[in-house]
CHARMM internal coordinates of N, CA and C (Angstrom, degrees):
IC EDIT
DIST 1 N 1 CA 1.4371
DIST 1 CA 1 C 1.5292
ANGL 1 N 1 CA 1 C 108.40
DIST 1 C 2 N 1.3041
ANGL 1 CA 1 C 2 N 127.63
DIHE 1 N 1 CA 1 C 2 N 114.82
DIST 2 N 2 CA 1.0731
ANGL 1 C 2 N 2 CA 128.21
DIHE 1 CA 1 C 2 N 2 CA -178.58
DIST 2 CA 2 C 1.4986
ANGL 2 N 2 CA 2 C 124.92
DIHE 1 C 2 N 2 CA 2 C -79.59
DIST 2 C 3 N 1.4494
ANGL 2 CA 2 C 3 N 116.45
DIHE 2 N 2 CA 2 C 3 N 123.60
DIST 3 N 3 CA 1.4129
ANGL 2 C 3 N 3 CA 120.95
DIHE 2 CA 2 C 3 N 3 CA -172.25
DIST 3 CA 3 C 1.5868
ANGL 3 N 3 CA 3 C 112.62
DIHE 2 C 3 N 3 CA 3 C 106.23
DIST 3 C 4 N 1.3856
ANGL 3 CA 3 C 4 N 124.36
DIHE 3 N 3 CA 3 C 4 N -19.71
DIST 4 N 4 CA 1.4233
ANGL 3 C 4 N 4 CA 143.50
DIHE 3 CA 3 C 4 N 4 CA -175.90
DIST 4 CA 4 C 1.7014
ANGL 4 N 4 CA 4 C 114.39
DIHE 3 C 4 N 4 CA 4 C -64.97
DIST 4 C 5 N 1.5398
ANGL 4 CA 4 C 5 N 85.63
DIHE 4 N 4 CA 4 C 5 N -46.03
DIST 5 N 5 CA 1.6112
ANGL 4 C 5 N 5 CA 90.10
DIHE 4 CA 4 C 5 N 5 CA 179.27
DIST 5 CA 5 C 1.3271
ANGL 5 N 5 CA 5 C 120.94
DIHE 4 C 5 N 5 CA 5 C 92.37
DIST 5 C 6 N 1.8259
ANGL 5 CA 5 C 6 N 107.29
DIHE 5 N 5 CA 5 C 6 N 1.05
DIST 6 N 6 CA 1.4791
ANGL 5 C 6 N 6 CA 113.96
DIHE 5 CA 5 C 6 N 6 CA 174.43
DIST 6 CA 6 C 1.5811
ANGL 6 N 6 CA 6 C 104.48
DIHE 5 C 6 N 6 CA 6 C -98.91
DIST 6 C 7 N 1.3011
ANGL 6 CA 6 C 7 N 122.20
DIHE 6 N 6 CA 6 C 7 N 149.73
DIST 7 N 7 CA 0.9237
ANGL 6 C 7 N 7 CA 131.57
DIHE 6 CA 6 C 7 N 7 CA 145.50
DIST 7 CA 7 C 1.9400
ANGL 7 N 7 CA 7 C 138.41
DIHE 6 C 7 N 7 CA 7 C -111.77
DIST 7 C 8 N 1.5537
ANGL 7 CA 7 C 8 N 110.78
DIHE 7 N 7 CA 7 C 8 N 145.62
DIST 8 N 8 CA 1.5634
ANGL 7 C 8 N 8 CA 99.94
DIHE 7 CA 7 C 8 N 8 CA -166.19
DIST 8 CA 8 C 1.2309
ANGL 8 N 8 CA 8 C 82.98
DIHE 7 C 8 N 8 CA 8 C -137.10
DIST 8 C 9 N 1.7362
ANGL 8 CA 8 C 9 N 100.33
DIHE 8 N 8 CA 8 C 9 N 143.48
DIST 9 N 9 CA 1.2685
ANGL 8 C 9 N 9 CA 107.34
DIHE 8 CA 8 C 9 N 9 CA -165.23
DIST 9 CA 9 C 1.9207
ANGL 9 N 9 CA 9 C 92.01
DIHE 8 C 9 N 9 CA 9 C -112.95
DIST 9 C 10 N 1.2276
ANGL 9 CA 9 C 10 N 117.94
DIHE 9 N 9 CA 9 C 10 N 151.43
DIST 10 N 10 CA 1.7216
ANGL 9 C 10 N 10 CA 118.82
DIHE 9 CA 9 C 10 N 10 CA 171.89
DIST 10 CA 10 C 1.7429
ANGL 10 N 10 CA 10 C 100.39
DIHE 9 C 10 N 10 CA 10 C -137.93
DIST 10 C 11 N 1.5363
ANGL 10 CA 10 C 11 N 83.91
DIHE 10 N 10 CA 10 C 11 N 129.72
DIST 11 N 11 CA 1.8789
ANGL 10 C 11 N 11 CA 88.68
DIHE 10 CA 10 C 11 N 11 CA 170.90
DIST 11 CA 11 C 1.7013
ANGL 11 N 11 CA 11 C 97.51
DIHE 10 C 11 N 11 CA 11 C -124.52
DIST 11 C 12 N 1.2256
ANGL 11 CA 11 C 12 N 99.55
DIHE 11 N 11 CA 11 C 12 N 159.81
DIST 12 N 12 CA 1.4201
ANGL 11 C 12 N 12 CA 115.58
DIHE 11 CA 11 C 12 N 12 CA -174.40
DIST 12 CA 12 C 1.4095
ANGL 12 N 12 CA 12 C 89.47
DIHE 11 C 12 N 12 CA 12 C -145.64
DIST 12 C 13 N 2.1055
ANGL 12 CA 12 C 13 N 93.66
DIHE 12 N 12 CA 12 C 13 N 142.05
DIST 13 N 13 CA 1.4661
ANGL 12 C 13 N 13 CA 128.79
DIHE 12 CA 12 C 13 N 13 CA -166.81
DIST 13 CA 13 C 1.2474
ANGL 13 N 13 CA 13 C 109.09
DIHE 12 C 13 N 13 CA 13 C -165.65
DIST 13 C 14 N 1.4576
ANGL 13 CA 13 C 14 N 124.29
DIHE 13 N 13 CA 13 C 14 N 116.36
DIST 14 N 14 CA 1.1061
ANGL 13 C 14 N 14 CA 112.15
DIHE 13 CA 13 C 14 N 14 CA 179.01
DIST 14 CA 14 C 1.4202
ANGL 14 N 14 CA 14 C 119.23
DIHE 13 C 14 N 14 CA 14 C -75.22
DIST 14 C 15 N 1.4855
ANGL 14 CA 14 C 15 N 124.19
DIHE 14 N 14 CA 14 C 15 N -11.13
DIST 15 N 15 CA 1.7426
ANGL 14 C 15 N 15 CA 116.61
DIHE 14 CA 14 C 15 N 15 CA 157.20
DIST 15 CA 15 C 1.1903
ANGL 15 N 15 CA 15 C 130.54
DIHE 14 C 15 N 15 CA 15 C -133.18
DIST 15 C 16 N 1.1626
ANGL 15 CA 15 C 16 N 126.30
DIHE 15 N 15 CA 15 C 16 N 35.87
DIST 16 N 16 CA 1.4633
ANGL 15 C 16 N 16 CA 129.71
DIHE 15 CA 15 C 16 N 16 CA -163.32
DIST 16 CA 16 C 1.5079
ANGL 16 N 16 CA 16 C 132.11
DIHE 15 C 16 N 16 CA 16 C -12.38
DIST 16 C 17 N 1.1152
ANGL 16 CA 16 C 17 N 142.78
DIHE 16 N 16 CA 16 C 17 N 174.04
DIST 17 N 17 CA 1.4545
ANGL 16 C 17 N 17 CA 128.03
DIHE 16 CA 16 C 17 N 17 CA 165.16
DIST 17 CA 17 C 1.3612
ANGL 17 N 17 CA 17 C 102.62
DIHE 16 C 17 N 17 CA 17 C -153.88
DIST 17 C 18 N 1.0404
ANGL 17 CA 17 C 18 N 128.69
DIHE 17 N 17 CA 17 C 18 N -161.58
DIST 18 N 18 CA 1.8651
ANGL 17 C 18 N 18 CA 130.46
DIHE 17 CA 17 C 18 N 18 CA -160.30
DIST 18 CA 18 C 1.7491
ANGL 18 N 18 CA 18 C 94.32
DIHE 17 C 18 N 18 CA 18 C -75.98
DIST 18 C 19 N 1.0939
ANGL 18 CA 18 C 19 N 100.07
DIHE 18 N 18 CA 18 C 19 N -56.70
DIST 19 N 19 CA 1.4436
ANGL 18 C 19 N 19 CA 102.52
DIHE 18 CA 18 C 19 N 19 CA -135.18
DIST 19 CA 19 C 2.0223
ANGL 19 N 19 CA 19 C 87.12
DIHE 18 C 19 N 19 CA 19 C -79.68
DIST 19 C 20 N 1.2997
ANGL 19 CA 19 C 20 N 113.85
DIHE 19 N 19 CA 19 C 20 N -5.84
DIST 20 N 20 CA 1.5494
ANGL 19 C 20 N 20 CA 111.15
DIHE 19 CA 19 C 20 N 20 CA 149.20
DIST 20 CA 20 C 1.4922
ANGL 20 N 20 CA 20 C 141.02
DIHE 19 C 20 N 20 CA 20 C -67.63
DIST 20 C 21 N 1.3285
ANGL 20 CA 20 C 21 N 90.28
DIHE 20 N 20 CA 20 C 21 N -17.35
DIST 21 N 21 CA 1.6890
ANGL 20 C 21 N 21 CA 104.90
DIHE 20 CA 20 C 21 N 21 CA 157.24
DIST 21 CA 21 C 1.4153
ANGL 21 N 21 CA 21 C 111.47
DIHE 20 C 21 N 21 CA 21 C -81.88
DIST 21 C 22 N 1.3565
ANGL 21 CA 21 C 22 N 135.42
DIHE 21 N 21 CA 21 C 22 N -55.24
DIST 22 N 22 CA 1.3877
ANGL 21 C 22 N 22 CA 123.13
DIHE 21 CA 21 C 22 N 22 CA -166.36
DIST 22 CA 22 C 1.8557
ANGL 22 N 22 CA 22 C 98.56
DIHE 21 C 22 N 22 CA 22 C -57.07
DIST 22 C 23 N 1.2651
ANGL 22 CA 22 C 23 N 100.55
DIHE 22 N 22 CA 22 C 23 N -58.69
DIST 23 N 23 CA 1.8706
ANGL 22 C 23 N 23 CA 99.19
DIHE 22 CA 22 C 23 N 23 CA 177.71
DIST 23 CA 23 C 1.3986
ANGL 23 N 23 CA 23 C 120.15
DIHE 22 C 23 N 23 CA 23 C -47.70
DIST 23 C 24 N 1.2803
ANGL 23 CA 23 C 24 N 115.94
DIHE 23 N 23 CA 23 C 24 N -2.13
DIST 24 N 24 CA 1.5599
ANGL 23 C 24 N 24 CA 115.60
DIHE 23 CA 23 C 24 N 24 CA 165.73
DIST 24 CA 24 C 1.3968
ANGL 24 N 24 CA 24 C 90.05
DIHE 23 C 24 N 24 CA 24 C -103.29
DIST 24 C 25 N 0.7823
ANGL 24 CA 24 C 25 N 160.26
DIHE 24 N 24 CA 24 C 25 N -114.36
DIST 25 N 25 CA 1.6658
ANGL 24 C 25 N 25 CA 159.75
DIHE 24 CA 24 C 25 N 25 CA -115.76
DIST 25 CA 25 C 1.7045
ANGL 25 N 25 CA 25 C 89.44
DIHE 24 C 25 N 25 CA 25 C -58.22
DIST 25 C 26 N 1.2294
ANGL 25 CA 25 C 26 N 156.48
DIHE 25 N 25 CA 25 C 26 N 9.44
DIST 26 N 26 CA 1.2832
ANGL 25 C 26 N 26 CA 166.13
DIHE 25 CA 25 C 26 N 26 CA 113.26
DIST 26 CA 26 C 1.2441
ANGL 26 N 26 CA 26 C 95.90
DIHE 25 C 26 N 26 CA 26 C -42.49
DIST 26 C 27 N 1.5282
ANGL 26 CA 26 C 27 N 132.12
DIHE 26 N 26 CA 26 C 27 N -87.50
DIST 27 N 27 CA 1.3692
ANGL 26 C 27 N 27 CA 131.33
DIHE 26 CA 26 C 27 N 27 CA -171.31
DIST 27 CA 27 C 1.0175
ANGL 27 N 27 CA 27 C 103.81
DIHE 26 C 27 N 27 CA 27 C -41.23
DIST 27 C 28 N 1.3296
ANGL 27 CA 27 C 28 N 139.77
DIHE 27 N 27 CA 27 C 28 N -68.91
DIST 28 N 28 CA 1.7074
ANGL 27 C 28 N 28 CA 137.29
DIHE 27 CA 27 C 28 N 28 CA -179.17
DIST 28 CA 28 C 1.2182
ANGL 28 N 28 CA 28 C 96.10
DIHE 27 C 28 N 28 CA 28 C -25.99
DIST 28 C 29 N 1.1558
ANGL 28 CA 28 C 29 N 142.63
DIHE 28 N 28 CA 28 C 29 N -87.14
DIST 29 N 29 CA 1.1584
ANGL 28 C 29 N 29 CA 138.65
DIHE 28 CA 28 C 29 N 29 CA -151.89
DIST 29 CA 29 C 1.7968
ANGL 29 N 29 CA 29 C 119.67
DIHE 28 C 29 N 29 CA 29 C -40.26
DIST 29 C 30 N 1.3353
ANGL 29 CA 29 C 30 N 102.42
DIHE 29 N 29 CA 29 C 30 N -50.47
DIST 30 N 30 CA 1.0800
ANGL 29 C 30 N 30 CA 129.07
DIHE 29 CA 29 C 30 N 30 CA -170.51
DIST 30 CA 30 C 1.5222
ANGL 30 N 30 CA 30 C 102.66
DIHE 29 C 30 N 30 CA 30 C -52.35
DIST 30 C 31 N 1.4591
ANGL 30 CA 30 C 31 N 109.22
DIHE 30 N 30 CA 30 C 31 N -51.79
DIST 31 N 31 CA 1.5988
ANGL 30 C 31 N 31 CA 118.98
DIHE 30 CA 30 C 31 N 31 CA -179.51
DIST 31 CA 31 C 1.2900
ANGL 31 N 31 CA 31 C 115.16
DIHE 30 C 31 N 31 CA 31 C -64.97
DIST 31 C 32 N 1.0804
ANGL 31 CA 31 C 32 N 129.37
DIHE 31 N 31 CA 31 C 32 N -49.63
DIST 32 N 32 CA 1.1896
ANGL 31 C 32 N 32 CA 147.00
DIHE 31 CA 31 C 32 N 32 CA 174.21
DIST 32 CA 32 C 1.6724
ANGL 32 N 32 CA 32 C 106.70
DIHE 31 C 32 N 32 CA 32 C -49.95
DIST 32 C 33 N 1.3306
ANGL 32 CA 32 C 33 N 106.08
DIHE 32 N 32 CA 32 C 33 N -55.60
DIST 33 N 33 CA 2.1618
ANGL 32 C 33 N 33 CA 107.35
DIHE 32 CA 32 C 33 N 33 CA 178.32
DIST 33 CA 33 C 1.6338
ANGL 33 N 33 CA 33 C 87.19
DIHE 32 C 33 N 33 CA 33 C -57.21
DIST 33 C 34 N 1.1498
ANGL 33 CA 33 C 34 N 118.11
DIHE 33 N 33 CA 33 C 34 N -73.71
DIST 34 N 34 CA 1.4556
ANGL 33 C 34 N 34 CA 126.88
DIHE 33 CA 33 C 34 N 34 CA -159.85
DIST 34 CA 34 C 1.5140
ANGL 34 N 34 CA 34 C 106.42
DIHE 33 C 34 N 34 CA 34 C -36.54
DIST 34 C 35 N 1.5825
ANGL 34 CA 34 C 35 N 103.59
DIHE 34 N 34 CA 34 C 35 N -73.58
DIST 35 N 35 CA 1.8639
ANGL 34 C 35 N 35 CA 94.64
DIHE 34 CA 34 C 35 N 35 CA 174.57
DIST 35 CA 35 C 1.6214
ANGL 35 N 35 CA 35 C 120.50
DIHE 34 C 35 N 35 CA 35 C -75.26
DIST 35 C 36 N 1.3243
ANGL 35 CA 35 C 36 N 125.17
DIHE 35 N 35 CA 35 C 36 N -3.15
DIST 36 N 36 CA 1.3194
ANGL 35 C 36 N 36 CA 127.73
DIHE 35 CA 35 C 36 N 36 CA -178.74
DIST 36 CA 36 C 1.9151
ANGL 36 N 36 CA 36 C 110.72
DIHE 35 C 36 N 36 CA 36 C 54.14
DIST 36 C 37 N 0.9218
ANGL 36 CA 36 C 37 N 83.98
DIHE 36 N 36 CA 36 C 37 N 31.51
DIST 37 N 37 CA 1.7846
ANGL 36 C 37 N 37 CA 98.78
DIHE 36 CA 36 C 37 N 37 CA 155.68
DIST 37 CA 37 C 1.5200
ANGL 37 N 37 CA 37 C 111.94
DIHE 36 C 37 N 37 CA 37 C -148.67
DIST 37 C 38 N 1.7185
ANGL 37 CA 37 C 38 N 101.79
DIHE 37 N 37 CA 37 C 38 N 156.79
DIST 38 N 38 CA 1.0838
ANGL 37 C 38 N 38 CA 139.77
DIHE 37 CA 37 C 38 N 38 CA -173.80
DIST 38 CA 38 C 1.5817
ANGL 38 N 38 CA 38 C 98.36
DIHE 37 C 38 N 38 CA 38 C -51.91
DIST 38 C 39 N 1.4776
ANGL 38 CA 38 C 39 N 111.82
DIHE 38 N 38 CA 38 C 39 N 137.55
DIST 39 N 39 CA 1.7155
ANGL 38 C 39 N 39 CA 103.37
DIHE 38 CA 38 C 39 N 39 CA 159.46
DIST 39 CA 39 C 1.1586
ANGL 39 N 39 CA 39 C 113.85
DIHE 38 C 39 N 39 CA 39 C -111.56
DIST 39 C 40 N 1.0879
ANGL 39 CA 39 C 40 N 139.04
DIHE 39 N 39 CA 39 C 40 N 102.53
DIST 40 N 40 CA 1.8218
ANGL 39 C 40 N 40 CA 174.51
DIHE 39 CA 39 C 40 N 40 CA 132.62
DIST 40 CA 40 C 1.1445
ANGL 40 N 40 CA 40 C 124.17
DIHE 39 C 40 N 40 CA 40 C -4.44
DIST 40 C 41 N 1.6614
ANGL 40 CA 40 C 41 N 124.29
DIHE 40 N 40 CA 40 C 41 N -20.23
DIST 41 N 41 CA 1.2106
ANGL 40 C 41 N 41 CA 151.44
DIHE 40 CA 40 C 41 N 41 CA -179.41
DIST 41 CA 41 C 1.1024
ANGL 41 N 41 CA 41 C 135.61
DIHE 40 C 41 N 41 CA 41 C -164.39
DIST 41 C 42 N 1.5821
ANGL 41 CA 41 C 42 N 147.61
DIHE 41 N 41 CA 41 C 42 N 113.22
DIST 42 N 42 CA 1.2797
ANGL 41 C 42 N 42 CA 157.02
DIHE 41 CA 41 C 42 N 42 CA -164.25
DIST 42 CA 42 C 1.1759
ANGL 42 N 42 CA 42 C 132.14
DIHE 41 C 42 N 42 CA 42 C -126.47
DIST 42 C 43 N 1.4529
ANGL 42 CA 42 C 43 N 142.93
DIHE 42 N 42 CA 42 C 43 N 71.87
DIST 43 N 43 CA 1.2502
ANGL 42 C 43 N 43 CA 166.79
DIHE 42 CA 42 C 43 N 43 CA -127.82
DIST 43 CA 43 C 1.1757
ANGL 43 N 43 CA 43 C 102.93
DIHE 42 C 43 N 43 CA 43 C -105.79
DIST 43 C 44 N 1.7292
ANGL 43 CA 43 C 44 N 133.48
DIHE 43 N 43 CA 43 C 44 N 119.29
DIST 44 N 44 CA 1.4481
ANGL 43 C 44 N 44 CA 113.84
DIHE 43 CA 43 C 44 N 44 CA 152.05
DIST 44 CA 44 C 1.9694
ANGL 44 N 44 CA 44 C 112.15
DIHE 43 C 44 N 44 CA 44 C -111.77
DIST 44 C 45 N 1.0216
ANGL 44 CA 44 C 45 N 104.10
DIHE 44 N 44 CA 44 C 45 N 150.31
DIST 45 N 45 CA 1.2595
ANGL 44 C 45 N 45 CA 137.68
DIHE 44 CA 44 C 45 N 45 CA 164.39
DIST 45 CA 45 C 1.2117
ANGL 45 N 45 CA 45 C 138.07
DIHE 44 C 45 N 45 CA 45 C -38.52
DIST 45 C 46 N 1.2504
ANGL 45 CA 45 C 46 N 130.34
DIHE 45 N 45 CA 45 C 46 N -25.25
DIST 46 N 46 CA 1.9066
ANGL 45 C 46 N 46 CA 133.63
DIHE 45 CA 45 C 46 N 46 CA -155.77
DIST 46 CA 46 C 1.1091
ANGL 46 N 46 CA 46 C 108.98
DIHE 45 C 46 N 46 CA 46 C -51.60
DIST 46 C 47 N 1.0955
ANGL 46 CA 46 C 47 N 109.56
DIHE 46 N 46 CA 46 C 47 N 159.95
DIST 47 N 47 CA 1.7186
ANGL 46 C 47 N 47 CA 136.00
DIHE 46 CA 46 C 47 N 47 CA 167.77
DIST 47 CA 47 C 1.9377
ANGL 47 N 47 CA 47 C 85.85
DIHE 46 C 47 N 47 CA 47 C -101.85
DIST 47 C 48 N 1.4693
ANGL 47 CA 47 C 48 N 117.71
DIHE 47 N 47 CA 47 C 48 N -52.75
DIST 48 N 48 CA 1.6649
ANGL 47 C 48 N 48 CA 98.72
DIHE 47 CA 47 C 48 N 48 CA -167.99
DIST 48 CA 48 C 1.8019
ANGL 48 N 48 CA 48 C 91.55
DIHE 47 C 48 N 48 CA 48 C -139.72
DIST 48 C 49 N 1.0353
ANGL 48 CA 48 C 49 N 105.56
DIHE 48 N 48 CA 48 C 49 N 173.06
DIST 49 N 49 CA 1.7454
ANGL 48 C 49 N 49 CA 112.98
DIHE 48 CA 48 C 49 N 49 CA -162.40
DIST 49 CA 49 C 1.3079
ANGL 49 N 49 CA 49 C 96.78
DIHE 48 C 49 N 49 CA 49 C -161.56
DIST 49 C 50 N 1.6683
ANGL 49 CA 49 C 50 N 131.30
DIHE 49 N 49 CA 49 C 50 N 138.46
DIST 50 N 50 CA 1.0687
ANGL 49 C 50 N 50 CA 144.19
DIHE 49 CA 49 C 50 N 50 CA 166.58
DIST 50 CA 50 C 1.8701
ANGL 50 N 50 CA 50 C 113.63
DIHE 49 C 50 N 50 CA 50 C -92.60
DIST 50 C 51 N 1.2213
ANGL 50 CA 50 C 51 N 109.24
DIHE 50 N 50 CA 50 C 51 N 159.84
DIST 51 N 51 CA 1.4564
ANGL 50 C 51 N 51 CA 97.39
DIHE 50 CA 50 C 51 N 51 CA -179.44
DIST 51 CA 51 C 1.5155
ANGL 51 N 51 CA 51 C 122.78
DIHE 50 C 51 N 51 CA 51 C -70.69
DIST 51 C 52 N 1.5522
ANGL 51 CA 51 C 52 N 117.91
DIHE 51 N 51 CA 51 C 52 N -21.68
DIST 52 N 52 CA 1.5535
ANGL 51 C 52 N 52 CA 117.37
DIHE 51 CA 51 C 52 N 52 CA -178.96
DIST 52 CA 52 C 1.4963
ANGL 52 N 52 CA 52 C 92.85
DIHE 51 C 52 N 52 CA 52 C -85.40
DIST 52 C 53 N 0.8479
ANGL 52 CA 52 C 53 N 138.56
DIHE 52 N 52 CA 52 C 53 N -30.16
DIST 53 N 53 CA 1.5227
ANGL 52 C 53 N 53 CA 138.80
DIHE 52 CA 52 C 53 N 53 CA -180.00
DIST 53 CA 53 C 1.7343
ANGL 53 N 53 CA 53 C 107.15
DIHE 52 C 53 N 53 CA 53 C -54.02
DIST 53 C 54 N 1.0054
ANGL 53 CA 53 C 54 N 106.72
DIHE 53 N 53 CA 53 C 54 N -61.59
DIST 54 N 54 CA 1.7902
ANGL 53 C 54 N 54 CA 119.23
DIHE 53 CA 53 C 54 N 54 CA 169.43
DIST 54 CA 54 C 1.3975
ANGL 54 N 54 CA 54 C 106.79
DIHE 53 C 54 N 54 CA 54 C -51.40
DIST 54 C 55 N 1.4602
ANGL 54 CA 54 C 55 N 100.35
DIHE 54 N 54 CA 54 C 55 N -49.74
DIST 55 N 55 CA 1.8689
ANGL 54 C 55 N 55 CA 96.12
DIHE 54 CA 54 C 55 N 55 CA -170.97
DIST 55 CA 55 C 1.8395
ANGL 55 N 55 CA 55 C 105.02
DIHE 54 C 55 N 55 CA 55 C -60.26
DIST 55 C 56 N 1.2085
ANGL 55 CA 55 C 56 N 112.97
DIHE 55 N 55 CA 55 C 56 N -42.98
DIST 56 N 56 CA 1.3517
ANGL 55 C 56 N 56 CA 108.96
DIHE 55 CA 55 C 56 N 56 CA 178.69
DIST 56 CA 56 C 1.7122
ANGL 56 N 56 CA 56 C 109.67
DIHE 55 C 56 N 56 CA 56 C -68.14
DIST 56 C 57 N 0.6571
ANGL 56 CA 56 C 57 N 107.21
DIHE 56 N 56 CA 56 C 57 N -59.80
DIST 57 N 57 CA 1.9800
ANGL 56 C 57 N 57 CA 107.04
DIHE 56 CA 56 C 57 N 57 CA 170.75
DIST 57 CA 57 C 1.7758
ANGL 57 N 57 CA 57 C 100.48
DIHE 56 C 57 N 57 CA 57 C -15.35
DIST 57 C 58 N 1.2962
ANGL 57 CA 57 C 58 N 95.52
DIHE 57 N 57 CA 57 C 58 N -80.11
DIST 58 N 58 CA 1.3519
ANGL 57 C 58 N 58 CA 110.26
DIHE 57 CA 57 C 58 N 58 CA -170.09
DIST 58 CA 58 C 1.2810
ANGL 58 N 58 CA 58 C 124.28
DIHE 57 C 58 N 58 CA 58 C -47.10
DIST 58 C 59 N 1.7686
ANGL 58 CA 58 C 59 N 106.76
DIHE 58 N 58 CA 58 C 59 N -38.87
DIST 59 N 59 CA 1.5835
ANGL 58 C 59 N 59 CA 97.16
DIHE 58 CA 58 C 59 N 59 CA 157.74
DIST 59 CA 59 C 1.1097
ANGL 59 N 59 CA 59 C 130.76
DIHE 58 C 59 N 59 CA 59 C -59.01
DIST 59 C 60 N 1.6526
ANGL 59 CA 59 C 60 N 100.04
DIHE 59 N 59 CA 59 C 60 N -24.89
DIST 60 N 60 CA 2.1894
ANGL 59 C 60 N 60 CA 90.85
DIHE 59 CA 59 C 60 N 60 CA -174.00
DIST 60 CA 60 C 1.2166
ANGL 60 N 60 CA 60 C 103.24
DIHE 59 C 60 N 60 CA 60 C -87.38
DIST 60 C 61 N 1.2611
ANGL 60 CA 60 C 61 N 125.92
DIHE 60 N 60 CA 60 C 61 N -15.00
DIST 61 N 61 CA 1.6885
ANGL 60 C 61 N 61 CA 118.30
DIHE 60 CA 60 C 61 N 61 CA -171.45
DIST 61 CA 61 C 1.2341
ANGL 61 N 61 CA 61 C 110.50
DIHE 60 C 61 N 61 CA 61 C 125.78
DIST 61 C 62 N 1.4950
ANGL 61 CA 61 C 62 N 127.53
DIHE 61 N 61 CA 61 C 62 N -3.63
DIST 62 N 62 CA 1.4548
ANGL 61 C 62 N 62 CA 108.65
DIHE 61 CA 61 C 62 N 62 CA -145.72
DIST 62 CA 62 C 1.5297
ANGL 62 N 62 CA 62 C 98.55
DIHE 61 C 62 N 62 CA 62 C -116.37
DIST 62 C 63 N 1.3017
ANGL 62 CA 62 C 63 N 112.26
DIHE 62 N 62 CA 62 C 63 N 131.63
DIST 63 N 63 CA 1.5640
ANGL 62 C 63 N 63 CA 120.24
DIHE 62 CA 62 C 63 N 63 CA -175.49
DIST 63 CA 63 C 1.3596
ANGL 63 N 63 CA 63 C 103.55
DIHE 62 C 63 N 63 CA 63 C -87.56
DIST 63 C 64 N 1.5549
ANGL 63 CA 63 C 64 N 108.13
DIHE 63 N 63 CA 63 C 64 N 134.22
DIST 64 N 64 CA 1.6919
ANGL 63 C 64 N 64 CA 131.84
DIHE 63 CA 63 C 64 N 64 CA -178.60
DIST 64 CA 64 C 1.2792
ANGL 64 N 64 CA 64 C 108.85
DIHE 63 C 64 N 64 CA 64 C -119.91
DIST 64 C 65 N 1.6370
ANGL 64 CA 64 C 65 N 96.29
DIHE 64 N 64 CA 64 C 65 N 119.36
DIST 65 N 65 CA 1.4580
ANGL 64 C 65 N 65 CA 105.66
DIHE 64 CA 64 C 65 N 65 CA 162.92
DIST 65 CA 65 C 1.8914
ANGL 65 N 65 CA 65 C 103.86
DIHE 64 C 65 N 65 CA 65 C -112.20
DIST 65 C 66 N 1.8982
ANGL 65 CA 65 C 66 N 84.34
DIHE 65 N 65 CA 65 C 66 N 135.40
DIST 66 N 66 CA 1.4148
ANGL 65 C 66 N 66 CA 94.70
DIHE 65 CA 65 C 66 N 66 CA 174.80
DIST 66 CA 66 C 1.5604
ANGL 66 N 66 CA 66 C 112.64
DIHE 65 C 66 N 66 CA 66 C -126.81
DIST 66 C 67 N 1.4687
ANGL 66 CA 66 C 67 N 103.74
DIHE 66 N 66 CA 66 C 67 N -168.85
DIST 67 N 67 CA 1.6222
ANGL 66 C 67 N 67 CA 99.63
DIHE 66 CA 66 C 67 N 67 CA -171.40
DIST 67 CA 67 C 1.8551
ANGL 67 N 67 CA 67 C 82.56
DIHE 66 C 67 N 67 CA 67 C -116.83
DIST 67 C 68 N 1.2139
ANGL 67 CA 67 C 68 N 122.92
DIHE 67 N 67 CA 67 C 68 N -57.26
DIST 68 N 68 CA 1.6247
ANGL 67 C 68 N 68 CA 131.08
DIHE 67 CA 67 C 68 N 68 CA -163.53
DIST 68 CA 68 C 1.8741
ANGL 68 N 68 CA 68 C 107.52
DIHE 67 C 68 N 68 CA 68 C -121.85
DIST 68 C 69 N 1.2243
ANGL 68 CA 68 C 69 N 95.64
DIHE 68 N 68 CA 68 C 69 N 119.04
DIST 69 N 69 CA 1.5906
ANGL 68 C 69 N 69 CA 92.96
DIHE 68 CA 68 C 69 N 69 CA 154.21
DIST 69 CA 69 C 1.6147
ANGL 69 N 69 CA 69 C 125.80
DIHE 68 C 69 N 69 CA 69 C -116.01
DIST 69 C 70 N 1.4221
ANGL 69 CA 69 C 70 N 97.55
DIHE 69 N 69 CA 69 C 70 N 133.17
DIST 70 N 70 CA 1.3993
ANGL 69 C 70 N 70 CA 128.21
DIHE 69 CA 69 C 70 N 70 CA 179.06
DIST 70 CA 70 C 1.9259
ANGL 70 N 70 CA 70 C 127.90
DIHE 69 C 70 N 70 CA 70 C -75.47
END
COOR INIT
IC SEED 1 N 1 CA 1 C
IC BUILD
């Protein structure tokens, strides 16, 4: 939303796995120094998602949309 001052970040992957969540909450950071605002929202992407993959999502906060789970 422009002018709001929030930012939401979305990554897209067609298979994610655990340790692709911790490397995003790294990227967060990164965006956040860079634009010096808060990121407010964190979206992932899949085409397919495993269940420990989700379980970690969910701990960091970050809502996953998928097409198939594996």
């Amino acid at each position: 939303m422009v002018g709001s001052g929030e930012v939401t970040v979305i990554e897209v992957k067609s298979f994610p796995g655990r340790q692709d969540m911790d490397h995003l909450k790294d990227v967060m950071g990164y965006v956040e120094r860079i634009l010096q605002k808060r990121v407010s929202k964190f979206y992932f992407v899949a085409v397919n998602v495993d269940k420990d993959t989700l379980e970690r999502a969910g701990e960091l906060g970050f809502k996953v949309i998928y097409g198939g789970y594996s």
